[in-house]
N, C-alpha and C positions, 0 to 999 in steps of 0.2 A: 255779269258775263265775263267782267274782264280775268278774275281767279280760274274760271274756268279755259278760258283762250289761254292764259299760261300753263295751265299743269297740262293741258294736252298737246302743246310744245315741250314740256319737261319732255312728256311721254313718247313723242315723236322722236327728237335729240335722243333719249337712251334707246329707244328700239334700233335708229341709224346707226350709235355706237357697236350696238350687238352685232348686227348685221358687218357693219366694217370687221369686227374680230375674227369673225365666225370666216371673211372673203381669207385674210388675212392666215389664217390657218390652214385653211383650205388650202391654201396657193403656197402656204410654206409645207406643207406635207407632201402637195405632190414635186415639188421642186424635189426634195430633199431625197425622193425614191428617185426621183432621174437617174443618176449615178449608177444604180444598180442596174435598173431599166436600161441606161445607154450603153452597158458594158455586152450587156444580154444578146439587146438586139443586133448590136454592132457584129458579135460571132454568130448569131443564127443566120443574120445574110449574106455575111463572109461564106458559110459552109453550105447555106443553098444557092447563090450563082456560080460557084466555084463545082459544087456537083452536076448541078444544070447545062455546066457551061462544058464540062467534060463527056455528059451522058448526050446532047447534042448538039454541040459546036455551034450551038446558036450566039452567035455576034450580040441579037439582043443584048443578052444576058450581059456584057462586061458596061454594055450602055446604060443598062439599072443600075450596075456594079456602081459606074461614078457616080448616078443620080443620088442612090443611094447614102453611098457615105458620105457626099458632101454634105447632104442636109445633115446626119449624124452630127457631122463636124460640126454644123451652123447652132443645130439645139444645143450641145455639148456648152460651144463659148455664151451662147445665150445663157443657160440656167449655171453655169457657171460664177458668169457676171453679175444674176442675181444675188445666190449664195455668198457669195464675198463681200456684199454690200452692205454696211449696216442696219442692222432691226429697223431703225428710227427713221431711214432713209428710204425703206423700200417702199415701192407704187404697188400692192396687190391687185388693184384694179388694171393697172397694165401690163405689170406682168403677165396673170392669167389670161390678157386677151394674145398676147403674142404668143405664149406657150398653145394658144391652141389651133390659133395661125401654123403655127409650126409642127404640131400635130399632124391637120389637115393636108400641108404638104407630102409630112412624110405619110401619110398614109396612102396620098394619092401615089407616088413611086411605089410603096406594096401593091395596091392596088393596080397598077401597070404592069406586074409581073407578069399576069396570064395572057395579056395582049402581046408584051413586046416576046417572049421567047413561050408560049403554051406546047406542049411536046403532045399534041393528039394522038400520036401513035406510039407513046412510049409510055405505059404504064405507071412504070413506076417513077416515073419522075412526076408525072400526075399525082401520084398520091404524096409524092413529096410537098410539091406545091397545097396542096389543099390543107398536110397538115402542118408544116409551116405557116402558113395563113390564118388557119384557125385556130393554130396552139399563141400566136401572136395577138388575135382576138382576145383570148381569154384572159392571155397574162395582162393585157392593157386595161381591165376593167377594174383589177383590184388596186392599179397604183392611181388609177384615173378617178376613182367612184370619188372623192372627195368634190372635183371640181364638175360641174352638170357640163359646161360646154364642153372641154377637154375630153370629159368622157364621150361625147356624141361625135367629136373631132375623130377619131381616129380609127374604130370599127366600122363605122358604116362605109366610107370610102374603101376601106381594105376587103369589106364581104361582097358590095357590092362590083365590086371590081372584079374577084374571084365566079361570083354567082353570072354575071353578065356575060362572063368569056366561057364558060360552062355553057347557058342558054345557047349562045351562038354555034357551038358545034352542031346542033339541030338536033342529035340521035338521042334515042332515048336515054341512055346511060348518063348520059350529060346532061339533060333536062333536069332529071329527078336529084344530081348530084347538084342542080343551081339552086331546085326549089330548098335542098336541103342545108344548101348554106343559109339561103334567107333566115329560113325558120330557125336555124344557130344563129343567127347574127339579131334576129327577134327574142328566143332566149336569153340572151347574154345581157345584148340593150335590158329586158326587164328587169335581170338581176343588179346590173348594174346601178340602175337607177334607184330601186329600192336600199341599195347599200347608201347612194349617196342620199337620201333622203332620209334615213335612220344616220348616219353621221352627220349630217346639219341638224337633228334634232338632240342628237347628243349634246354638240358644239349648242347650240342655242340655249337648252334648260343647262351647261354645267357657267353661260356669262351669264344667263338670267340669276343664276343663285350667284354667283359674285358678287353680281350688282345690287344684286337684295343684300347682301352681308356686306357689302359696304356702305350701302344706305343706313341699314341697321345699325352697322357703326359710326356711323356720322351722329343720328335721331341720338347715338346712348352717349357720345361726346357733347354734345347741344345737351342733354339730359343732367351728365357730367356738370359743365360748367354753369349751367343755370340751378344747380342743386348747391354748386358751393357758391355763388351770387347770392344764395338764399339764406343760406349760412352765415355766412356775412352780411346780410342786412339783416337778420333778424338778432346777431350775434351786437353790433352796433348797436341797434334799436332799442334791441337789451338793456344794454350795455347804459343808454343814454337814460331809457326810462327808471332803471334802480338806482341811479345816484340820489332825484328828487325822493325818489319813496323810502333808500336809507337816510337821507338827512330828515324826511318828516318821521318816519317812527323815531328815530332819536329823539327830534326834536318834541313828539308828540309823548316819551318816556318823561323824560326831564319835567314839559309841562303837569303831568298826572301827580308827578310826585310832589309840586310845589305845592298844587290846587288842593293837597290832602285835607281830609278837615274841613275843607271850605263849601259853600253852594257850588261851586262852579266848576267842582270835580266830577258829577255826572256826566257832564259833556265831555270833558277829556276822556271820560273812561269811553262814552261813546264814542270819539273820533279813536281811540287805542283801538277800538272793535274794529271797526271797517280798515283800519293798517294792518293790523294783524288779518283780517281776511283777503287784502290785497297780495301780504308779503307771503302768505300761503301760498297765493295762485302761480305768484313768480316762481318761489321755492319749487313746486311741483313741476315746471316748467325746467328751471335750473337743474332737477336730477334727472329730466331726459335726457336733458344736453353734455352732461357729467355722464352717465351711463354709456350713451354713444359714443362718446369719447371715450371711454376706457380709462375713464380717472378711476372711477372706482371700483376697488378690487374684493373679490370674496378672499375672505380671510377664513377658510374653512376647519371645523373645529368637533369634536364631540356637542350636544347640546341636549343636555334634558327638555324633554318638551314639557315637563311643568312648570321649567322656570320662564318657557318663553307664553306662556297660557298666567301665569301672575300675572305676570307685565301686562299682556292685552286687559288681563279681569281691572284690571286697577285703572286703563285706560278709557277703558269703554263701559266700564258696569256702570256707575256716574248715571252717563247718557241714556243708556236701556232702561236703566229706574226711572229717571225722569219721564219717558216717553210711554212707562207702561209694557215694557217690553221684557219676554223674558232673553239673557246670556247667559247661555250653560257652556261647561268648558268640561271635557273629558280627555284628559292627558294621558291618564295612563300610568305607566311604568318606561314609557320608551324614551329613546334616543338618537337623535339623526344626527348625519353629518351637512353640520350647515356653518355660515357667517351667523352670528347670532346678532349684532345686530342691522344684518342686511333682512333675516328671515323674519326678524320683529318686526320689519319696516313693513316686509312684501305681507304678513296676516293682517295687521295692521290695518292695512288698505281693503283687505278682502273683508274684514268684520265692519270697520267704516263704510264700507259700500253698502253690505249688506242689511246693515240698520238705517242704512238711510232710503230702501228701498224695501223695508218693512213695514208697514201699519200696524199689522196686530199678529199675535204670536209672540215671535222670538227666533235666537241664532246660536243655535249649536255649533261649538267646531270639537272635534276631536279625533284622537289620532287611536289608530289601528294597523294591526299588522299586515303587511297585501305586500304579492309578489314578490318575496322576499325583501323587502323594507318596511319601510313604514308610510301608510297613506295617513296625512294630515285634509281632514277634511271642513270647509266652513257651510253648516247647512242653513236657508233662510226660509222664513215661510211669509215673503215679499212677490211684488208685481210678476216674477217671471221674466224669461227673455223669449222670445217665439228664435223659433228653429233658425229660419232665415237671417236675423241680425246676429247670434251667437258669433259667427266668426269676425263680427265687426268690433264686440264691445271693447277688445283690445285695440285698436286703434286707438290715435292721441285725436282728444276733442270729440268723441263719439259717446253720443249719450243717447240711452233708448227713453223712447216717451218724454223728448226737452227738444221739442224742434224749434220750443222760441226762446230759447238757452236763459232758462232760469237762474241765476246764479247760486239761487238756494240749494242748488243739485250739482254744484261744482263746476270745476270746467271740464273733465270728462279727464283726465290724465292718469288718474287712481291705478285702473286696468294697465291702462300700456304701462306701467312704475312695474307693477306684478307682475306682466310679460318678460320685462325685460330682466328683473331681478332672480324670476326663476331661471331665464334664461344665460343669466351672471352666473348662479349658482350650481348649475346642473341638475335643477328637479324639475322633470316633466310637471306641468301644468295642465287639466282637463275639465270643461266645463259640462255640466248635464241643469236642464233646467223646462220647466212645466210652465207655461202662459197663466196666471193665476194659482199657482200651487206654489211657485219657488225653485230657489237655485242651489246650485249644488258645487264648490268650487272645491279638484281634490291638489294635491302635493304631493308626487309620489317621490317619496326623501329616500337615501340609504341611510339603512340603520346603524346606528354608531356600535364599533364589537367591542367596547366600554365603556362602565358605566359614567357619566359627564358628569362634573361637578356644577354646583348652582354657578351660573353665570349672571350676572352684572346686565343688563340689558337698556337701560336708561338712566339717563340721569335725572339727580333729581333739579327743583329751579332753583338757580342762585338769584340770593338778594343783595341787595346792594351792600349791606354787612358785612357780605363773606368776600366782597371786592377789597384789595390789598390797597386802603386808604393812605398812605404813602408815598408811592410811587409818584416817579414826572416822566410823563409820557412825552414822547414826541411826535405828533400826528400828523403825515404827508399826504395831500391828497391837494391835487389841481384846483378842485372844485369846491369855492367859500365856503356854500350850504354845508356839504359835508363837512369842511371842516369846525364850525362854529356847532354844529347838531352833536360832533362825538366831545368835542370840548363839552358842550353843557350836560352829557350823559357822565363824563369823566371827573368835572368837578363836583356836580352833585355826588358822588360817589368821594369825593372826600382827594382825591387824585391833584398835583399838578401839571398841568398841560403848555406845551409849548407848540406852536403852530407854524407849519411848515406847504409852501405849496410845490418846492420843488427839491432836488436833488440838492444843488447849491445852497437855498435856506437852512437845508437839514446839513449840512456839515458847519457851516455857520454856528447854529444854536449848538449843535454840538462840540465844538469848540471855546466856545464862550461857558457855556455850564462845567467843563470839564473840570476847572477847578473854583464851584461855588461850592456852595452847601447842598445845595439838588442835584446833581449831573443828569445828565439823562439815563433811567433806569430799562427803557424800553422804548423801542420804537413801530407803529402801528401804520405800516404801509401803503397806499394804493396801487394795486400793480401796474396797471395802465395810465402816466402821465402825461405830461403836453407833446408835443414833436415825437422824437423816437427815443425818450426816457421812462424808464420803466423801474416797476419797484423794488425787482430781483437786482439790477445793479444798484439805483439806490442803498439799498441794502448792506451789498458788499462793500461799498467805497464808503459808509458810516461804520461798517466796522473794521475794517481795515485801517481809517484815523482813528479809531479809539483804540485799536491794539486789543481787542476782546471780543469774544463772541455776542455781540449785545443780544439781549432776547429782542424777537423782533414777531411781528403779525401782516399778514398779505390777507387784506381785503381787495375784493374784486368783483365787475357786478359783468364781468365776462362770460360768454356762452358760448366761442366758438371752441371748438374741440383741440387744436393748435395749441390755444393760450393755456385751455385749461390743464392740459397735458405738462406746458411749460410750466405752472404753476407748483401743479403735483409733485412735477420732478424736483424742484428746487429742495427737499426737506422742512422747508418753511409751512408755522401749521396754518395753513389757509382758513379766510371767514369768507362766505358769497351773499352779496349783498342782495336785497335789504338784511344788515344782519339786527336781529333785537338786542336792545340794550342789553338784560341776562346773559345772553348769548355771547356780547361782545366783554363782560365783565367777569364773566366763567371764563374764555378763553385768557384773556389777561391775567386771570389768582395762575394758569395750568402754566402760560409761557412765564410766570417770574418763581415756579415754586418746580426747582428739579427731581422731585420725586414723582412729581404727577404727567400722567403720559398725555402729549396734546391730542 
């Protein structure tokens, strides 16, 4: 009960809020017409007792005269002294009672006009009076309709004052002119009110949407800051669980290579399996987080699509043999303008999905001409998607038919990689798919207006051979595991390593090698260190004491979009961790050999 007792207080409190704006307005609109209103009326009773007073030297008449402008005078400094007063300081709720106090008076002096001076036997100063009265009626409803009491303040006194001194002559003429004021002053009052009742409802629905848009904007600030909270602990999180998983694939390389030959290498190679299946799951994870971040960029280019259909056949034919499966590849003659190899990555995923959601048949992909480009299309003849989940399978972690998240089926990230990379690239992406017949996933690419040369689209795997046995590395990193795991990956590889945990150690060793027989040849960074050191400066104050650009490597097991960005930008050629040993020993032969691009 008790969430309930508060939110219908919230709801109380903001209706009270409305309402105060809605008095507040009200009271400053009709304030603000006064001016023109007091100027008005001031000369219309100037020039009716002033005629009145001449057409029958009735004495009355100068006794309204003062009644009259005094009160003028009194509203005048009254609304006056509101207007002058600042926003933040005005009472709307007493204002509007005193303005309509003030009203009432002066109405009543209108309304005393027909008693103190009525000219029963002069015409025309009768119909002066009546339409003075009544043109005074009318003008007061449209500056009055804002406020309900104000408005009720000032007509009724002045018609029935009019109508009452009309009744009392007795004769008919006067009867019918008293009924007929009533029935004006019944008029008026109805329109009157309906104006002010359609102006509070204006005022009402234009705070009620305020107040919703700035709720809205609160919910999407709270949305805001709990979206980058999220960021940052999953960015952390990251951060903390890839150190342990890149020091054990290291650690767990090194081991496979010793055990070779032996009995007791089947277990290695089984623990290398489940690292390599882990270091997949993070990896997939780590190119949302790169993607989002706008680390990576399409490098857009002509591209034969048979050179990017080799590369898949070589990838994936393996696996379809294995399992019984047929992979047909229909390329073509064509050419699109894509990243070759961002578009290797994004088929890549879509041929992988779709053999692992085939049993029997096979997966055609092949490219065709459509809509003046070219549709790149992957067909399967697997489980299907039903109509209803389609728009979901792109989400990250959304897998159809794994509600008890087999891992044999991935962690679901494949799709959203594809979302986003066609969305990197600028090729529309469109799914078509049958519940038991199979899917249909197309690309619609522009066509390249020449013809592409073969491109390069993967590499191949380096072995510890092609690693530049030589070298003395200098490896920084906070964290022992790590650094003892890339040492035993670096010396098996024939390498010398020297070991560093921070900033200060690495100028150190770097000092002392300068003039051995090793100096330091290269240095392999952690970006993120203890306190607020980091491996972009480390970096620069190690070459800066050496006087030379040292080749240098930024590993980092970071995921929030900031860093990764800070990373990118630096020119330095980035590893993200867990990185595999091949991986880390390929990038090492590209940063000490300057012909090769990192």
């Amino acid at each position: 009960m008790a969430p309930a007792s508060g939110g219908s207080t919230d709801t109380t409190a903001g209706l009270a809020d409305i309402d105060a704006r809605i008095l507040r307005e009200q009271v400053d609109s009709m304030m603000g017409t006064s001016w023109s209103g007091a100027i008005a009326a001031f000369f219309v009773g100037l020039g009716f007792w002033t005629l009145s007073w001449m057409q029958t030297g009735d004495r009355g008449a100068l006794l309204w005269a003062a009644l009259l402008h005094s009160c003028q005078l009194w509203r005048y400094l009254g609304c006056r002294r509101y207007l002058r007063t600042p926003a933040e300081r005005r009472e709307p709720q007493a204002a509007g009672n005193w303005y309509a106090r003030a009203l009432l008076v002066n109405a009543g002096i209108w309304g005393l006009a027909p008693w103190l001076f009525f000219p029963a036997d002069n015409a025309l100063v009768t119909a002066l009076m009546m339409l003075v009265l009544m043109g005074m009626t009318t003008g007061s409803i449209a500056s009055l309709a804002p406020h309900r009491r104000a408005l009720l303040s000032f007509p009724v006194p002045v018609m029935l004052g009019l109508s009452s001194a009309m009744l009392w002559q007795g004769d008919a003429l006067h009867v019918f002119m008293g009924v007929a004021a009533l029935v004006y002053l019944y008029v008026n009052l109805d329109f009157g009110l309906q104006q002010h009742r359609l102006l509070t409802e204006a005022l009402r629905s234009r705070y009620e949407k305020e107040a919703l848009a700035k709720r809205l904007e609160e919910q999407m600030d709270i949305t805001r800051r709990a979206n980058i909270e999220r960021i940052r602990f999953f960015a952390s999180a990251s951060h903390d669980l890839r150190q342990p998983l890149h020091s054990l694939g290291l650690f767990g390389t090194a081991l496979e290579r010793r055990l070779a030959g032996r009995p007791e290498q089947p277990l290695a190679h089984s623990l290398m399996q489940c690292v390599n299946a882990l270091e997949m799951s993070f990896n997939e994870m780590l190119e949302v987080s790169r993607l989002d971040a706008g680390v990576i960029r399409a490098r857009s280019q002509p591209v034969p699509v048979a050179a990017l259909f080799r590369a898949l056949d070589a990838n994936f034919g393996p696996q379809a043999e294995s399992r019984g499966l047929m992979l047909r590849f229909r390329p073509g003659t064509h050419a699109i303008v894509a990243d070759p190899q961002l578009m290797e990555r994004l088929l890549g995923n879509l041929v992988h999905n779709a053999l692992k959601f085939t049993r029997q048949g096979g997966v055609l992909v092949g490219a065709r001409k459509r809509a003046g480009g070219v549709a790149i299309e992957v067909w399967d003849t697997g489980v299907g998607i039903p109509a209803e989940e389609q728009s979901r399978v792109f989400e990250e972690f959304y897998q159809v038919g794994n509600p008890e998240r087999d891992r044999a089926h991935g962690l679901g990230m494949g799709l959203a990689i594809v979302r986003r990379l066609s969305g990197l690239m600028d090729i529309p992406l469109s799914l078509r798919s049958r519940p038991g017949r199979g899917s249909m996933f197309r690309l619609q690419a522009h066509a390249a207006s020449l013809p592409a040369p073969d491109v390069v689209v993967t590499d191949g795997a380096v072995t510890t051979e092609q690693a530049p046995g030589s070298l003395c590395v200098l490896v920084i990193d906070d964290e022992a595991q790590v650094r003892a795991s890339t040492a035993a990956v670096l010396e098996g590889a024939g390498m010398k390593v020297r070991l560093a945990e921070n900033g200060e150690q690495a100028l150190l060793w770097l000092r002392t090698q300068r003039d051995a027989e090793d100096p330091i040849d290269l240095v392999i960074c952690d970006f993120r260190l203890r306190g607020d050191e980091d491996g972009l400066g480390v970096i620069a104050a190690l070459r800066e004491a050496a006087g030379w650009m040292l080749p240098a490597l930024l590993i980092t097991g970071d995921t929030a979009p900031d860093r990764l960005q800070r990373a990118r930008a630096s020119g330095l050629p980035v590893l993200y961790k867990p990185v595999p040993a091949d991986t880390l020993l390929r990038a090492l032969q590209r940063a000490v050999t300057p012909d090769e691009e990192v």
